[in-house]
C-alpha positions as CSV (number, residue, x, y, z in Angstrom):
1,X,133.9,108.7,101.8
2,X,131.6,109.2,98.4
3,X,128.1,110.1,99.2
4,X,127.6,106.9,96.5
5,X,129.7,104.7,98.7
6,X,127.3,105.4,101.9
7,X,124.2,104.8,98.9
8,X,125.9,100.8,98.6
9,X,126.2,100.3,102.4
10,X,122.2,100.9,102.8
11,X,121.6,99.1,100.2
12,X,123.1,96.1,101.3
13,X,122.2,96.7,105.0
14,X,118.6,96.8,103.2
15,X,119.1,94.0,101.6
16,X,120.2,91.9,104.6
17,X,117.7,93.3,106.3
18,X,114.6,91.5,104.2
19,X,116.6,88.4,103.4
20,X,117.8,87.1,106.7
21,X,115.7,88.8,109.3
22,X,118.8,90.5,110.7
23,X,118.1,94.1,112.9
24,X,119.1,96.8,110.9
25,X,122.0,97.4,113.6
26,X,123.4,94.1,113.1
27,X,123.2,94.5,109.7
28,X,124.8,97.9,109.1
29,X,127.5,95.7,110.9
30,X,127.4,93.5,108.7
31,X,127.6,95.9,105.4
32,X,130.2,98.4,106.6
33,X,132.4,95.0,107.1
34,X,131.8,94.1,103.6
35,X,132.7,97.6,102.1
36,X,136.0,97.7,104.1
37,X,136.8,94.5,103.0
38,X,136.1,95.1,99.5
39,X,138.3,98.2,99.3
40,X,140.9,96.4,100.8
41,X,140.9,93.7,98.0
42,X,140.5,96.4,95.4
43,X,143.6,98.0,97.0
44,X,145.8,95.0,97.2
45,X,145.6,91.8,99.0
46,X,143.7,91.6,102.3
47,X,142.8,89.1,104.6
48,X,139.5,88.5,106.2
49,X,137.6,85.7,107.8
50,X,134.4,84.2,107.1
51,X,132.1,81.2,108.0
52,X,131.7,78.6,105.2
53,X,128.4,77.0,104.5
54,X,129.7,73.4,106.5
55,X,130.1,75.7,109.9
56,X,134.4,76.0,109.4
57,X,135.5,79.6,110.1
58,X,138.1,79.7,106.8
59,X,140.6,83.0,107.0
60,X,141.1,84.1,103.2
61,X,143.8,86.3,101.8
62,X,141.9,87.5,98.1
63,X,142.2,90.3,95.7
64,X,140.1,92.2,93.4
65,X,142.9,94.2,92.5
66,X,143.2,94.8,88.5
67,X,147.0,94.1,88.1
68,X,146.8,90.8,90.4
69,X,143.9,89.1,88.5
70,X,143.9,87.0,85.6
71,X,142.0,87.2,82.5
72,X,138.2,86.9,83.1
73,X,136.4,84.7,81.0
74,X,132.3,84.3,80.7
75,X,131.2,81.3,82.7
76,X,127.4,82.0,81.4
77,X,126.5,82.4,85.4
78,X,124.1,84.8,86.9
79,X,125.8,87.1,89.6
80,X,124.0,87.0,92.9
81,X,123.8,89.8,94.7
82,X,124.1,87.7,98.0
83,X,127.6,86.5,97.2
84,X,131.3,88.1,96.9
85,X,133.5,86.4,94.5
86,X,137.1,87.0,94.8
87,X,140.6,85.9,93.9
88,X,142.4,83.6,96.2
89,X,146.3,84.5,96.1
90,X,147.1,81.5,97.9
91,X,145.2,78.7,95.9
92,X,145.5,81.8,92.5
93,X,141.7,80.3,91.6
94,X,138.5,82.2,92.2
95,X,136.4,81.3,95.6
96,X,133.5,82.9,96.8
97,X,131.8,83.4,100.2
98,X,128.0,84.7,101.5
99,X,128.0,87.9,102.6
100,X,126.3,87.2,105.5
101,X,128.8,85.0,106.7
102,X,131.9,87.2,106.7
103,X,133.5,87.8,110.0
104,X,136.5,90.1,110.1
């Protein structure tokens, strides 16, 4: 574990923190479950679970994974910092969920 690594997780623990209210224990929770997942995708394929906006618990199997992604064009969007985009193996388009709702 990088020193920079543990930087990003109380970052976004902060940053859950004074956007949703959330205790700082639920939200190092919260952040620590975003990290693993993230290095898993970066890895390879992983699959995790998370709550879409409509209240459906949707289990994704995505990649960030440089050899498994295709070209990346400029869609002209700002990112938000609230939001993790990924690639979808099993639909092979990009999706994206809140970071507060991810589950496992």
């Amino acid at each position: 574990m990088k020193r920079t690594d543990l930087s990003k997780i109380m970052i976004e623990a902060w940053q859950l923190v004074k956007t949703y209210g959330l205790q700082m224990s639920e939200a190092l929770k919260k952040a620590w479950a975003w990290f693993k997942v993230v290095k898993r995708m970066r890895a390879g394929v992983a699959q995790f679970r998370f709550e879409k906006t409509s209240g459906e618990i949707r289990q994704a199997f995505g990649t960030l994974a440089e050899d498994r992604l295709p070209e990346i064009k400029g869609t002209g969007r700002a990112i938000s910092p609230f939001v993790q985009t990924y690639f979808d193996v099993e639909k092979s388009e990009w999706r994206c969920f809140k970071k507060i709702n991810l589950i496992a």
